[in-house]
C-alpha positions as CSV (number, residue, x, y, z in Angstrom):
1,X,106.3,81.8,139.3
2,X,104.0,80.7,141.9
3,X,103.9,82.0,145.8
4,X,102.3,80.2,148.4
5,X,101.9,79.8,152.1
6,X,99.6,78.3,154.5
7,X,96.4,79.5,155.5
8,X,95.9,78.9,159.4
9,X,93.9,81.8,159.8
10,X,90.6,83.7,158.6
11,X,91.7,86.3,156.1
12,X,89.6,88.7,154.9
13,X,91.8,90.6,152.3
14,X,95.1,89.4,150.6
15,X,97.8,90.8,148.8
16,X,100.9,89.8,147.3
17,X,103.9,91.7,146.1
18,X,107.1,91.3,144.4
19,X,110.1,93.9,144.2
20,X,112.0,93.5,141.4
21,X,115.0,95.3,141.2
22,X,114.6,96.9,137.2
23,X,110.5,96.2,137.3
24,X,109.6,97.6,140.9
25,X,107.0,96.7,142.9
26,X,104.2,94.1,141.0
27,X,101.0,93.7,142.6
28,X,98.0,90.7,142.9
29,X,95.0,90.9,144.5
30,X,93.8,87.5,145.3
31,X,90.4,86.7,146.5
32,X,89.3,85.8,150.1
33,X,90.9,82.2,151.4
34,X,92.9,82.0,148.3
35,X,96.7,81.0,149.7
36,X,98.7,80.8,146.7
37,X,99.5,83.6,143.9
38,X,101.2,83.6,140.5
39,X,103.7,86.3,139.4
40,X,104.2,86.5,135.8
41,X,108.0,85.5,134.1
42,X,110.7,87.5,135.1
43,X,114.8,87.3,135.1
44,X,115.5,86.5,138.8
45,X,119.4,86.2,139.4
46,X,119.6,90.0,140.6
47,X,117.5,88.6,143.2
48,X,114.0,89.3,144.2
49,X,111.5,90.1,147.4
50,X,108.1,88.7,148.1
51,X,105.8,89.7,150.1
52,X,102.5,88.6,151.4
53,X,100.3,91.0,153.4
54,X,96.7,89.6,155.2
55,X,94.7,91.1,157.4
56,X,93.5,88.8,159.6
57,X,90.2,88.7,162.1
58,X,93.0,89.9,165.0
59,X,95.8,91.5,163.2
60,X,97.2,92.3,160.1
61,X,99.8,90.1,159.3
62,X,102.9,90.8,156.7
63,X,105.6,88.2,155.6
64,X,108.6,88.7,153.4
65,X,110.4,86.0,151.0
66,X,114.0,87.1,150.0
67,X,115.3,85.5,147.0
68,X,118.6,85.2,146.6
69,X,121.2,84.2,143.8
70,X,123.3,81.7,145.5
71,X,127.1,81.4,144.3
72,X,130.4,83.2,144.4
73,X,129.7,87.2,143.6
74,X,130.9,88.0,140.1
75,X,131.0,83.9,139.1
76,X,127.6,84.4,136.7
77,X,128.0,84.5,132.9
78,X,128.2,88.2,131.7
79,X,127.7,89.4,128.6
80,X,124.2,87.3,127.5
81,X,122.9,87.9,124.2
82,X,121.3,85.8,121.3
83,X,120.0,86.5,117.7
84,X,118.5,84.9,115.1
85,X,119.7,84.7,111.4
86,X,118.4,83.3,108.1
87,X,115.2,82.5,110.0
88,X,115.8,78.9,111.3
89,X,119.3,79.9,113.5
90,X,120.2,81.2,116.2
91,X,123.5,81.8,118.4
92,X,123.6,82.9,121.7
93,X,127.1,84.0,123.1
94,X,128.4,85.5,127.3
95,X,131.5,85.5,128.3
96,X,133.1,84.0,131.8
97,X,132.2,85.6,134.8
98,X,135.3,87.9,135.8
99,X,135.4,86.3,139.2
100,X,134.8,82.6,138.0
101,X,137.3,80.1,138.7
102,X,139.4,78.3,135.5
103,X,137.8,74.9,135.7
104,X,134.3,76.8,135.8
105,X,131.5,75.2,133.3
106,X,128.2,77.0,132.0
107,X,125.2,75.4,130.9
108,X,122.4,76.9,128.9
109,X,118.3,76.2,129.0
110,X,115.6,77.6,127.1
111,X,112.2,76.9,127.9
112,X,109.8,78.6,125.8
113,X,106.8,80.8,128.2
114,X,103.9,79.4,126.2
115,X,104.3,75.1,126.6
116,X,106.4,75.7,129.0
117,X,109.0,73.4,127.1
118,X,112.6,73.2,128.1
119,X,115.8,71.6,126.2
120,X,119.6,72.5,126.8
121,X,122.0,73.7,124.1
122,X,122.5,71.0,121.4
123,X,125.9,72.5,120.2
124,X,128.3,74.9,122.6
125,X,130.9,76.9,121.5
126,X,134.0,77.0,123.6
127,X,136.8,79.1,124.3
128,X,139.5,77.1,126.1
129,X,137.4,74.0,127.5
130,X,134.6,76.6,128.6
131,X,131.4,76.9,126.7
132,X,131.2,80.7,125.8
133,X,128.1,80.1,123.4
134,X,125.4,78.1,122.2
135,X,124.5,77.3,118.2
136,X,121.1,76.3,117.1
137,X,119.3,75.1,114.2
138,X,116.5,74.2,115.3
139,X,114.1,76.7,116.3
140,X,110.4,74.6,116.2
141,X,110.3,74.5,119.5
142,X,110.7,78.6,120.4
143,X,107.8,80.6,121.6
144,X,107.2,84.5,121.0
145,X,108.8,84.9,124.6
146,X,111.7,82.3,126.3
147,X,113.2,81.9,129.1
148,X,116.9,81.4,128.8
149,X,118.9,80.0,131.5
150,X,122.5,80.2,131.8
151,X,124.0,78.3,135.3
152,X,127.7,76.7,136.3
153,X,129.7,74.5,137.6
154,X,132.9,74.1,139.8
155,X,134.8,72.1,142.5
156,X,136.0,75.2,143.9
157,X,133.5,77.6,144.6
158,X,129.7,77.8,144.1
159,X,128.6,80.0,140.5
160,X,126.1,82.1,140.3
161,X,123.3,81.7,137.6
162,X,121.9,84.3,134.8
163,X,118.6,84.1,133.6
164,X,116.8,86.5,130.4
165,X,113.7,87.0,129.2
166,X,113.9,87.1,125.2
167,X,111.3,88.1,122.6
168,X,112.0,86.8,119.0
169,X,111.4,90.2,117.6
170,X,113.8,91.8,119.4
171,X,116.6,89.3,118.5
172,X,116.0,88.3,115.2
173,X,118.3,90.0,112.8
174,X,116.3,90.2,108.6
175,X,118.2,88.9,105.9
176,X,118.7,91.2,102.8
177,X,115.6,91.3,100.5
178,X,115.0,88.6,97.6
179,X,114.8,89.2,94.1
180,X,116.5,92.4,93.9
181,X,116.0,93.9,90.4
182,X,116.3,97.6,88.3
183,X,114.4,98.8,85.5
184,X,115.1,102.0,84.2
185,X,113.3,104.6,81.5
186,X,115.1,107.6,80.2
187,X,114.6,109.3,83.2
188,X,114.3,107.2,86.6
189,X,115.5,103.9,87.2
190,X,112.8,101.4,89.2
191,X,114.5,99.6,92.4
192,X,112.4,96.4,93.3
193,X,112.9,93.6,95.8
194,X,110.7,90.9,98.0
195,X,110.4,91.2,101.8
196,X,112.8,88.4,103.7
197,X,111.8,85.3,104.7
198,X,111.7,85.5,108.4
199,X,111.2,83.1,111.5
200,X,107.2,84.3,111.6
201,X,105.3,85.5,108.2
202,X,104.8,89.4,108.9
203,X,103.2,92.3,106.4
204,X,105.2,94.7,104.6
205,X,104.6,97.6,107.3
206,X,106.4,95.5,109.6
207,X,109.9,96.2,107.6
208,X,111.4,98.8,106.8
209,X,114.7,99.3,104.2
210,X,117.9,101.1,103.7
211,X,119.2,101.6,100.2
212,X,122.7,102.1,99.4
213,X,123.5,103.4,96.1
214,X,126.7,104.2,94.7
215,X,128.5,105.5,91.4
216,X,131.2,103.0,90.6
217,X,133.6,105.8,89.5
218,X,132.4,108.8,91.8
219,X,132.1,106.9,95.1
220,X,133.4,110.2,97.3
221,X,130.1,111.9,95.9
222,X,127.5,108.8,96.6
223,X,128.6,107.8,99.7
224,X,125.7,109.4,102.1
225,X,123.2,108.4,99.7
226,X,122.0,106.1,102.2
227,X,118.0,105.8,101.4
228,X,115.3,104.4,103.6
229,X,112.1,103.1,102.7
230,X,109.7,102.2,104.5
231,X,107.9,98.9,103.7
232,X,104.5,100.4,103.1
233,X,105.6,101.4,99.6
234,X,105.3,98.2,98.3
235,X,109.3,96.8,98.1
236,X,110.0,99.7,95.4
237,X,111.7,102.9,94.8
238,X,111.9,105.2,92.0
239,X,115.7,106.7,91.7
240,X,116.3,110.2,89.5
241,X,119.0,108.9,86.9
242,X,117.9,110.6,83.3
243,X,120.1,109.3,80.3
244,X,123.0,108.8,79.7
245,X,123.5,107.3,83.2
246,X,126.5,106.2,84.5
247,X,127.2,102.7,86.1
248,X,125.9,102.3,89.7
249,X,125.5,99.9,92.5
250,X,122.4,99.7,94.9
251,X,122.5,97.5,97.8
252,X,119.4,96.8,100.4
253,X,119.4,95.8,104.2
254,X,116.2,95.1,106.3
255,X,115.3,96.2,109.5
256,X,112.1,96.2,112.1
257,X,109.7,99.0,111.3
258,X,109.8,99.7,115.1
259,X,113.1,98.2,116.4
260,X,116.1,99.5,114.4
261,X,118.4,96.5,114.2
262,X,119.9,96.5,110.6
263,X,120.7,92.9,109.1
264,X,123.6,92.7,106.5
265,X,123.6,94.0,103.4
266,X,122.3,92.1,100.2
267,X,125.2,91.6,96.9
268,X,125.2,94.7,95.0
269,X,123.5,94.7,91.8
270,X,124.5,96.8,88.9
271,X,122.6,99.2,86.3
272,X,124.0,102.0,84.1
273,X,126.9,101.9,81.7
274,X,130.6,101.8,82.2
275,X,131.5,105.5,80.8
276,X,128.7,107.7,80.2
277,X,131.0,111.0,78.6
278,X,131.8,107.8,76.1
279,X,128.4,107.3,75.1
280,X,128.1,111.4,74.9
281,X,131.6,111.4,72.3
282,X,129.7,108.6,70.6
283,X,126.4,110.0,70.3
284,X,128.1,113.4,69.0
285,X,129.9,111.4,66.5
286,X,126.9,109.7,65.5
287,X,125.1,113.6,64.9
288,X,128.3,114.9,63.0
289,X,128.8,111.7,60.9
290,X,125.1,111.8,59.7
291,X,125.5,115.6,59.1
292,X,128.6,115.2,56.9
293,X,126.6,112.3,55.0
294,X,123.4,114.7,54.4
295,X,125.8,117.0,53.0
296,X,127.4,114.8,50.6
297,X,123.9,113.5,49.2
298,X,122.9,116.8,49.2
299,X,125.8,118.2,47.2
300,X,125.8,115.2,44.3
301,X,122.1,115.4,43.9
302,X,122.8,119.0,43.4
303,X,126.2,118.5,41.1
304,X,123.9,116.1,39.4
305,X,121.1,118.5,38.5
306,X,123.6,121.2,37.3
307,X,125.2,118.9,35.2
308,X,121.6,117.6,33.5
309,X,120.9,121.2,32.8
310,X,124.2,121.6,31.2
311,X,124.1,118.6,29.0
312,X,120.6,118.6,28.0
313,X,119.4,122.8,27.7
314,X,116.1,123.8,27.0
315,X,115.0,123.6,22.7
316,X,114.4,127.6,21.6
317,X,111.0,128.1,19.8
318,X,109.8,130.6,17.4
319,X,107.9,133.4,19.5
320,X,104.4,134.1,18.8
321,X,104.4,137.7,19.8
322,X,100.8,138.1,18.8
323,X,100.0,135.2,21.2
324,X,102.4,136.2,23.7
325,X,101.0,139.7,23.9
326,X,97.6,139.5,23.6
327,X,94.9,136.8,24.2
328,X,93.8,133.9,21.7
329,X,91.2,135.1,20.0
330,X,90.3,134.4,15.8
331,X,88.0,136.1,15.4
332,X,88.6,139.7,15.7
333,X,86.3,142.9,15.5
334,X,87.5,145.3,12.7
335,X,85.4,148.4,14.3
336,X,87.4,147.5,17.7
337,X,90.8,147.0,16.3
338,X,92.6,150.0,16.5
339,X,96.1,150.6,15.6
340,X,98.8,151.9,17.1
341,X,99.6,154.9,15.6
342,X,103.5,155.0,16.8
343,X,104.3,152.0,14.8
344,X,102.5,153.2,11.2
345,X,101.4,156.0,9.4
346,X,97.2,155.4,8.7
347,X,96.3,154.2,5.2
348,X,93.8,155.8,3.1
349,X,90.9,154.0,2.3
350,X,90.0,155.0,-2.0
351,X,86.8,152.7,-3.0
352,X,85.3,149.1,-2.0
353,X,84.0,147.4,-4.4
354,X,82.4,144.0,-3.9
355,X,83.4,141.3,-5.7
356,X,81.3,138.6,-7.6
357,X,83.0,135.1,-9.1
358,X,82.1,134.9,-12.7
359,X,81.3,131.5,-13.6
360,X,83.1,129.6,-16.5
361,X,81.3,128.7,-19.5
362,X,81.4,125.1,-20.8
363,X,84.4,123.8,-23.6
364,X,82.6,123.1,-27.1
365,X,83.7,120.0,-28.6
């Protein structure tokens, strides 16, 4: 918004002002001769007051510039907001001034602050005749900040406008994550996803995520398990559920990391199974059912080895109680045998003789 006057006099210092009603005062200093001065964008229909102060050779001279919102009091649309969805959309809705006559007609304008481009609303949405809202689907031509304009029409009394200064960040609303999957171990289950697509690219820290995870048949025990991760943790999240683990749901919704403004929530997506005590009753059955059958093979092999012995005993043998008493040995020292003198009453050794073989003599013929 631009300022100016004209310069009849020397100036020597300039200053100009404008009082804005939710801003306050916002100051330029201009240089010497310099008879113009440019306020940055602001929303205007609660009205607005310039001022321009110089101090001239002779006096100092001040002049004020009250801007006004023309129109019928209480005519202006009411209730402004716009958002954007699914990246590439956005609505923006108000409502009829309360004071507004019936044949009254509103008009919206965006220009966007950088190219200074401006285009009306390619598709209203109307509520009796009356355009209540605004649908688009193309957003090439929107800036970080816009400028939207809402003004009126009608044959009976003059309408007031109302005008917003918008930044995308604030208004766009995150679709759920993509991808959302869930692997789990014996102990934790992994929660993964991708960031949404959005209208700009952004990093992860720029998100942030709330999970929602719920046991199908225990939902009055899950319900405040309402998780939030923040984006720097790379689109993942470790949930506690050791084995058996019964069936759950986890659904994710996106937010900005610094303006809380929570998008829907993404289809729920399932892990787990149906009836974890029945997987317990079947594991149990599974332990007694192998017991019983170790027990069985253990009793036949056993019936069986009783029954071998039975049918084929062990073959007696003729005891060698010499061997079996003492140790093999032939060849025995007569001056170390000695007998046991319990068992047998000593013989007497008479004489020894010593023997010779006499040799045959030869058959005559």
């Amino acid at each position: 918004m631009e300022l100016s006057w004209d310069c009849k006099e020397n100036t020597t210092y300039l200053e100009c002002v404008m009082i804005h009603k939710e801003k306050g005062p916002i100051e330029i200093m201009l240089k010497e001769n310099e008879c113009h001065c440019k306020f940055p964008d602001y929303s205007l229909h609660e009205g607005v007051t310039f001022m321009v102060k110089v101090n001239s050779i002779q006096r100092p001279i001040p002049e004020t510039l009250v801007y006004t919102n023309s129109g019928g009091k209480g005519t202006a649309a009411q209730n402004f907001s716009c958002f954007i969805y699914n990246a590439n959309f956005m609505n923006c809705t108000w409502a009829k001034g309360q004071a507004a006559p019936d044949d009254v007609q509103y008009f919206l304008y965006i220009r966007d602050l950088k190219y200074r481009r401006e285009r009306e609303c390619p598709h209203y949405l109307e509520d009796s005749g009356t355009h209540v809202g605004c649908h688009l689907e193309d957003l090439s031509g929107l800036a970080y900040y816009n400028y939207f304009l809402v003004n009126g029409t009608s044959q009976r009394t003059g309408i007031q406008f109302f005008d917003s200064i918008l930044y995308w960040k604030k208004i766009e609303i995150y679709s759920p994550p993509n991808n959302i999957s869930v692997h789990c171990n014996v102990s934790h289950c992994l929660i993964q996803w991708e960031k949404p697509v959005t209208r700009h690219n952004l990093s992860n820290r720029e998100f942030k995520y709330q999970l929602d995870i719920q046991r199908l048949k225990n939902k009055e025990h899950s319900g405040n398990q309402l998780i939030e991760v923040s984006g720097n943790w790379e689109n993942k999240y470790n949930f506690p559920s050791p084995e058996p683990r019964a069936k759950h749901t986890v659904k994710i919704r996106t937010s900005d990391a610094r303006i809380q403004r929570w998008g829907s929530w993404s289809q729920p997506v399932e892990f787990g199974s149906d009836d974890p005590e029945a997987s317990l009753v079947h594991i149990y059955m599974l332990v007694v059912l192998g017991t019983l059958v170790s027990a069985l093979i253990i009793g036949c092999l056993l019936k069986r080895f009783l029954a071998s012995r039975r049918l084929f005993p062990r073959i007696p043998h003729v005891k060698d109680k010499w061997n079996d008493n003492h140790p093999s040995d032939h060849q025995v020292i007569w001056e170390k045998f000695v007998s046991d003198p319990q068992k047998a009453d000593n013989e007497e050794i008479v004489t020894v003789e010593e023997v010779t073989a006499v040799t045959a003599a030869p058959a005559s013929v």
